[in-house]
Each structure stands twice: as structure tokens, then as C-alpha cells.
N, CA, C and O atoms as a DFTB+ gen file, in Angstrom:
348 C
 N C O
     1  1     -23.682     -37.843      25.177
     2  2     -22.627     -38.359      24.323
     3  2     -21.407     -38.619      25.197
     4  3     -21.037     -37.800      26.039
     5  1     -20.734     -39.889      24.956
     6  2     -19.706     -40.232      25.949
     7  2     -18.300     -39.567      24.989
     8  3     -17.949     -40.103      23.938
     9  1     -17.710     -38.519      25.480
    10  2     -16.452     -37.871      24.654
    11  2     -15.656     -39.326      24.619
    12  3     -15.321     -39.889      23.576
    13  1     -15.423     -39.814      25.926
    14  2     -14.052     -40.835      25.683
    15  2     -14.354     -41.943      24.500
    16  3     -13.477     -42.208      23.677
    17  1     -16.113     -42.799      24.453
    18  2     -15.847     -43.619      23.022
    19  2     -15.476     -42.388      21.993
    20  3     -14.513     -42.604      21.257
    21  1     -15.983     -41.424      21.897
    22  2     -15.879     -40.707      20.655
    23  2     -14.170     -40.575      20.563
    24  3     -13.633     -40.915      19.508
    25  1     -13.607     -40.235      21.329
    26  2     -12.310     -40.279      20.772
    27  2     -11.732     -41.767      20.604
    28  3     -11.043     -42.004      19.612
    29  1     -11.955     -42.632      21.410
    30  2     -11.026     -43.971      21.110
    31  2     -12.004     -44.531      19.388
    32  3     -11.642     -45.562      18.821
    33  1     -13.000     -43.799      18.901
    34  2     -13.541     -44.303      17.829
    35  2     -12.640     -43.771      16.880
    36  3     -12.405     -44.373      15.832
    37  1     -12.186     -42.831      17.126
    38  2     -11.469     -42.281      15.831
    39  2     -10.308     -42.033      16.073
    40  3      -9.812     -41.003      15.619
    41  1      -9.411     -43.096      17.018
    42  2      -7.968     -43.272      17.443
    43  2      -6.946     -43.898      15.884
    44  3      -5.994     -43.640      15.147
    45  1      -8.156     -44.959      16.195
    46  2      -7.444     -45.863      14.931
    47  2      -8.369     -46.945      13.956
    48  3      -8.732     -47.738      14.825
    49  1      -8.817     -47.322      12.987
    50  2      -9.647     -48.183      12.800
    51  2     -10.595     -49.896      13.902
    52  3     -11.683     -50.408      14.167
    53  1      -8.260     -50.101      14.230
    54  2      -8.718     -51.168      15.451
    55  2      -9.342     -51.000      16.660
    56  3      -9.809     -51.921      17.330
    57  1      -9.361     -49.515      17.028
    58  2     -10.320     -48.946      18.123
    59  2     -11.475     -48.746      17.889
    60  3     -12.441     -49.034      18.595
    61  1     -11.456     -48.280      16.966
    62  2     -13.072     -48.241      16.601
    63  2     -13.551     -49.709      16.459
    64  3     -14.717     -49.672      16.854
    65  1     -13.290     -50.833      16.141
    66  2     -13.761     -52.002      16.250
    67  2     -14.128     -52.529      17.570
    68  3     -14.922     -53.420      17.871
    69  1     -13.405     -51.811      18.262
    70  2     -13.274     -52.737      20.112
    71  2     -14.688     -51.413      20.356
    72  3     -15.466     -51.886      21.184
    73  1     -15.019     -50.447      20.036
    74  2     -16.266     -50.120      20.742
    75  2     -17.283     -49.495      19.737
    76  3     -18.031     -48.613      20.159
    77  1     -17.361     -49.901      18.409
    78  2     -17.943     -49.431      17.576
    79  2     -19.707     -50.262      17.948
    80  3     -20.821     -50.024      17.482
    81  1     -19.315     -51.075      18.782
    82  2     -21.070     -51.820      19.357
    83  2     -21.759     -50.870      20.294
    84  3     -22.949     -50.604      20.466
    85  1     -20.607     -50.424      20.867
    86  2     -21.007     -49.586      22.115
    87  2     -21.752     -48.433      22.012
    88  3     -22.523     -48.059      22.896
    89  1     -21.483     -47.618      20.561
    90  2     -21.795     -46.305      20.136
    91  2     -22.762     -46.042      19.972
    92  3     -23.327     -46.844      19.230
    93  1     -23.769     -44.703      20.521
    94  2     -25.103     -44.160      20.361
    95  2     -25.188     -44.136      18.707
    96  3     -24.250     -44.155      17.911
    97  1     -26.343     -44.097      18.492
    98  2     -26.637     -43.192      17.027
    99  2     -25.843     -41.417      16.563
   100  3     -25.295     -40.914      15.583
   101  1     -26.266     -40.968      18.078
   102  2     -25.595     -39.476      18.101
   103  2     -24.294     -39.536      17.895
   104  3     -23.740     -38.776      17.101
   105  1     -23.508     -40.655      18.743
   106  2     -22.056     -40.501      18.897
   107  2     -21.454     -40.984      16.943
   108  3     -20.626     -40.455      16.201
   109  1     -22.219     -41.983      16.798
   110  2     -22.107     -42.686      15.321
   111  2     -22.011     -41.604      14.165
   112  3     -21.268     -41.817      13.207
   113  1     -22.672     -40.582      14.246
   114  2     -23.219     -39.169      13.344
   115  2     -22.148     -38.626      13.917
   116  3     -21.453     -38.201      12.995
   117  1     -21.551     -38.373      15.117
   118  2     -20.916     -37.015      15.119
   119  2     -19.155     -37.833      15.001
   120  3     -18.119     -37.170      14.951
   121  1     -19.207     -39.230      14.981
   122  2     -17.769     -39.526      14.447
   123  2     -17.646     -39.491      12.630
   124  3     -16.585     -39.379      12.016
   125  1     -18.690     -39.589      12.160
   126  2     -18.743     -39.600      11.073
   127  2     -18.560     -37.934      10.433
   128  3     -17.970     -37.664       9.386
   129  1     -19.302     -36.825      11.461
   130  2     -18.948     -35.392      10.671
   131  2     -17.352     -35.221      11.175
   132  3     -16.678     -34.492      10.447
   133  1     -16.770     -35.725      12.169
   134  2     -15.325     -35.375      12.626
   135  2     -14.551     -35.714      11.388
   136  3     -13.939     -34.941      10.651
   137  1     -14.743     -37.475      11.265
   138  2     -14.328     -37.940      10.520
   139  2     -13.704     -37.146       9.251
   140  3     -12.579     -36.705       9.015
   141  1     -15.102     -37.160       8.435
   142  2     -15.016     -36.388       6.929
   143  2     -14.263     -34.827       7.063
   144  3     -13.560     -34.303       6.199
   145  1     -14.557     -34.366       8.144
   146  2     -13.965     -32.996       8.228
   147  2     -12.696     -33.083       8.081
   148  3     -12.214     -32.259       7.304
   149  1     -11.817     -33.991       8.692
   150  2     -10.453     -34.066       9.471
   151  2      -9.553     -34.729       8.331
   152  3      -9.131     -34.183       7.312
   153  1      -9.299     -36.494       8.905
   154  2      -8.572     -37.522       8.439
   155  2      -9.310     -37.796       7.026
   156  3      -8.917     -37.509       5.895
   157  1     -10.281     -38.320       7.361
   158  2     -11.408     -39.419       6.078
   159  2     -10.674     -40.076       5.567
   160  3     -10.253     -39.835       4.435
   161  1     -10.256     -41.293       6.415
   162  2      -9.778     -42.394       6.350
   163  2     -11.204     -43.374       5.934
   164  3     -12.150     -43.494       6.711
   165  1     -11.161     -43.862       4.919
   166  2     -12.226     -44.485       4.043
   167  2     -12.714     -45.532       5.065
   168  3     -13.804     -45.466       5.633
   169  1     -11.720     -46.588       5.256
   170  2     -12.198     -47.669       6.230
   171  2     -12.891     -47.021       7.610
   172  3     -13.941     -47.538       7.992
   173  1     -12.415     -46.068       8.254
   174  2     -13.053     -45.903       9.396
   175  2     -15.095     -45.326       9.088
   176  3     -16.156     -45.451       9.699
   177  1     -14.568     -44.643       7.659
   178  2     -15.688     -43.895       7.404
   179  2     -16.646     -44.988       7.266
   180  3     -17.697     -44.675       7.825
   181  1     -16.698     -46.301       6.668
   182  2     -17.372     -46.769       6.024
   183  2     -17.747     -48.075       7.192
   184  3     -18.733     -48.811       7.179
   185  1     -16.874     -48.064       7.937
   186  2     -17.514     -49.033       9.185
   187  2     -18.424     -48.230      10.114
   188  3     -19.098     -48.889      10.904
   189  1     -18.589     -46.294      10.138
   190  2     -19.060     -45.715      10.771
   191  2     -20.370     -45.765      10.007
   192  3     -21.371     -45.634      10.711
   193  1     -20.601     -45.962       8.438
   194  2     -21.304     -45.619       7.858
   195  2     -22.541     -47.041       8.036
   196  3     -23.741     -46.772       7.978
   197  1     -21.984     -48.766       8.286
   198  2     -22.052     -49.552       8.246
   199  2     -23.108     -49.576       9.219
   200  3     -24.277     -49.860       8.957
   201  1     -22.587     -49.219      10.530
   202  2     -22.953     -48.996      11.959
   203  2     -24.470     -48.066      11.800
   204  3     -25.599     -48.478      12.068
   205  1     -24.167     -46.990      11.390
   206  2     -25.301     -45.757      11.157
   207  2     -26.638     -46.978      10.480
   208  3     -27.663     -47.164      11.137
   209  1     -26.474     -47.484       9.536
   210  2     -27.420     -47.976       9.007
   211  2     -27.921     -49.227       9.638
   212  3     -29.090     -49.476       9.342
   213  1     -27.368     -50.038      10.394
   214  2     -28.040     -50.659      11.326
   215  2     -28.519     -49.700      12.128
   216  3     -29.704     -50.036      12.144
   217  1     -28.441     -48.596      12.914
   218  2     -29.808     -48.064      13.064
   219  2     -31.048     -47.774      12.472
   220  3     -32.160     -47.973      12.963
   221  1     -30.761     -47.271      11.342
   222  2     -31.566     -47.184      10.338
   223  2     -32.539     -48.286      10.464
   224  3     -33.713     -48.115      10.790
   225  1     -32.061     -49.290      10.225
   226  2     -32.353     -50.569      10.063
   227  2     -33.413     -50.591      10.664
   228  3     -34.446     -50.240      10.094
   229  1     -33.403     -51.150      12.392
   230  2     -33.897     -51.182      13.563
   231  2     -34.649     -50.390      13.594
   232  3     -35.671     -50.652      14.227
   233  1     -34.564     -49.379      13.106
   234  2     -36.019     -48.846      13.178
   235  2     -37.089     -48.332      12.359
   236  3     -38.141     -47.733      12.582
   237  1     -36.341     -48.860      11.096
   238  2     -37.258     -48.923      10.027
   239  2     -37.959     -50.232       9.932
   240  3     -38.829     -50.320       9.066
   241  1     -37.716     -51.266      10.692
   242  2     -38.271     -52.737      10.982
   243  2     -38.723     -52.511      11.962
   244  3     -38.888     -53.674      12.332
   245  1     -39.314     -51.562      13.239
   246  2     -39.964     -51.591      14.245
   247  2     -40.636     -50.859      13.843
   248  3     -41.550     -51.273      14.557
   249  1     -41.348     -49.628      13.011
   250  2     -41.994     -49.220      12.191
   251  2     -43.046     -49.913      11.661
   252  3     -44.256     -49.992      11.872
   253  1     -42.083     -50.494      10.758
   254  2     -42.868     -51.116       9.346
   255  2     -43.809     -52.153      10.595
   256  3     -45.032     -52.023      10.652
   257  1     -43.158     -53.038      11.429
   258  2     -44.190     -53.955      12.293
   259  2     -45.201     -53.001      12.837
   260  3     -46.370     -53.197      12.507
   261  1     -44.927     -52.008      13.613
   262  2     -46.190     -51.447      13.973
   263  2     -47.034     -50.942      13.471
   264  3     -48.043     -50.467      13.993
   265  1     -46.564     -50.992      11.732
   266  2     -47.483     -50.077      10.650
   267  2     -48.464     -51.376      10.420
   268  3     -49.693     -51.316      10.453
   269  1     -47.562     -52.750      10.142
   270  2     -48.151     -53.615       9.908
   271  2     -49.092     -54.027      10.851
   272  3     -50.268     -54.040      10.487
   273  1     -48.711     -54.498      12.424
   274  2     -49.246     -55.466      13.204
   275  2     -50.230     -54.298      13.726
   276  3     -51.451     -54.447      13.689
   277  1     -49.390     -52.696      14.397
   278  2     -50.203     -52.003      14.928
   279  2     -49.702     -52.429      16.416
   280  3     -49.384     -53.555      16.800
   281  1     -49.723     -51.153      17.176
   282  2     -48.748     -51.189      18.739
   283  2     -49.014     -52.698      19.450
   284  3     -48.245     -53.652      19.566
   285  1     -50.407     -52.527      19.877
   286  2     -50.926     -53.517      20.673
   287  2     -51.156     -54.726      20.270
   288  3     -51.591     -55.543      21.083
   289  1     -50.876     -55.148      18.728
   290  2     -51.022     -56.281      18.492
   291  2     -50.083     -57.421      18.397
   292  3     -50.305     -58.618      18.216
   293  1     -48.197     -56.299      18.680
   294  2     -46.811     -56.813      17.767
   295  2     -46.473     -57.659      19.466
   296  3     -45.464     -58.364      19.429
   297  1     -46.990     -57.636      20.436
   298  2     -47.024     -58.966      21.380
   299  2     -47.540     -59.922      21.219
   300  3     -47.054     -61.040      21.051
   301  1     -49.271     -59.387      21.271
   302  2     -50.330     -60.965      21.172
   303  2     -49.653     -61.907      19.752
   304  3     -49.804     -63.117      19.583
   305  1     -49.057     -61.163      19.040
   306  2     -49.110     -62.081      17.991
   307  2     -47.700     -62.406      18.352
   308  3     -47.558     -63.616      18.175
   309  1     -47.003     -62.065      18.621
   310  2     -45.602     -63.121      19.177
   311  2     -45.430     -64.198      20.075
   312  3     -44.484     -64.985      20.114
   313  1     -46.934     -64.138      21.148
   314  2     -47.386     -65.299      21.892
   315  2     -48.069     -65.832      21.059
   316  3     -47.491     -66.862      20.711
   317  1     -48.955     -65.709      20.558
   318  2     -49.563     -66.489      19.251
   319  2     -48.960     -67.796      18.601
   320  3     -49.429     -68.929      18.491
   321  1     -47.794     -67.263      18.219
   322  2     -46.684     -68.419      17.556
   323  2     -45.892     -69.086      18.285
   324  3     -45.446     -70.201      18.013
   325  1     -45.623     -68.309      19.456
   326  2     -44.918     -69.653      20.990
   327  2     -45.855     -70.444      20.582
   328  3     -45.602     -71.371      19.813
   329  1     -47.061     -70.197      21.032
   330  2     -48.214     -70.925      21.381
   331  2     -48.776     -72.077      20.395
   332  3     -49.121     -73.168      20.851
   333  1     -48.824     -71.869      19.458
   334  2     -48.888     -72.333      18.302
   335  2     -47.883     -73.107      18.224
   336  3     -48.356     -74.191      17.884
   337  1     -46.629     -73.220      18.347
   338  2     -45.522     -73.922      18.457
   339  2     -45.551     -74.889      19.318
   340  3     -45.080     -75.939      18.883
   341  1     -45.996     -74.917      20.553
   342  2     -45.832     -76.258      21.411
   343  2     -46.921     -77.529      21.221
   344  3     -46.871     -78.655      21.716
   345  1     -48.142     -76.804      20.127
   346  2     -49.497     -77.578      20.343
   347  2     -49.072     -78.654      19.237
   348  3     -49.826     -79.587      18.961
């Protein structure tokens, strides 16, 4: 966990914008328990909360493909459709 984003995340809302891309999942969770503990300034909470769930996201869609396609198949089938595309 990098302490310095964690503090410039919860400097000010506009700081947290300039590195809220930058932030681990871990760092994302543990600005969010500071957060609620401390200030709970709504806007910061809810762009932290915003952030958290694009992880979520990402890997509930790399999942679901490998549940779907299955490990070894979520390449061949992405050359598949290049491929398919130029013919």
C-alpha cells in the first residue's frame, strides 16, 4: 500500500480525482474505512465507492468469461474474430 496516494486521496475531493486511477483495490478499501471513520464527506465517499466497484466489475467480467469460454479458450476465440474479421 502506497501511504502517500492514501493520504493525498483523502486531502481533498480534488486530490482524490488527480490519483483516484492510480489506487490499488487495498488502498480503495482502506480510504473508504478512514473515510467513514473520520470526515465522511459524502462526495469523497461515493467516488471511493464508484472506484471499488469497477473492481468489482473487472473481475466479475473476467470470471463470468472464464466460466463461460473456460481459461484456454478466452484467446483462441479472440483470434477467432480478428480472423474472421479480415476474411
Amino acid at each position: 500500500m502506497d501511504a502517500w496516494r492514501v493520504k493525498r486521496a483523502l486531502e481533498s475531493f480534488r486530490s482524490l480525482l488527480d490519483v483516484v486511477e492510480q489506487l490499488t483495490e487495498e488502498e480503495v478499501y482502506h480510504c473508504l474505512k478512514l473515510e467513514t471513520e473520520t470526515q465522511r464527506r459524502q462526495t469523497v465517499i461515493d467516488r471511493l465507492i464508484a472506484k471499488a466497484a469497477d473492481f468489482n466489475r473487472q473481475s466479475f467480467i473476467a470470471n463470468l468469461k472464464e466460466k463461460i469460454h473456460g481459461t484456454s479458450k478466452i484467446g483462441s476465440t479472440d483470434e477467432g474474430r480478428k480472423e474472421s474479421r479480415h476474411d
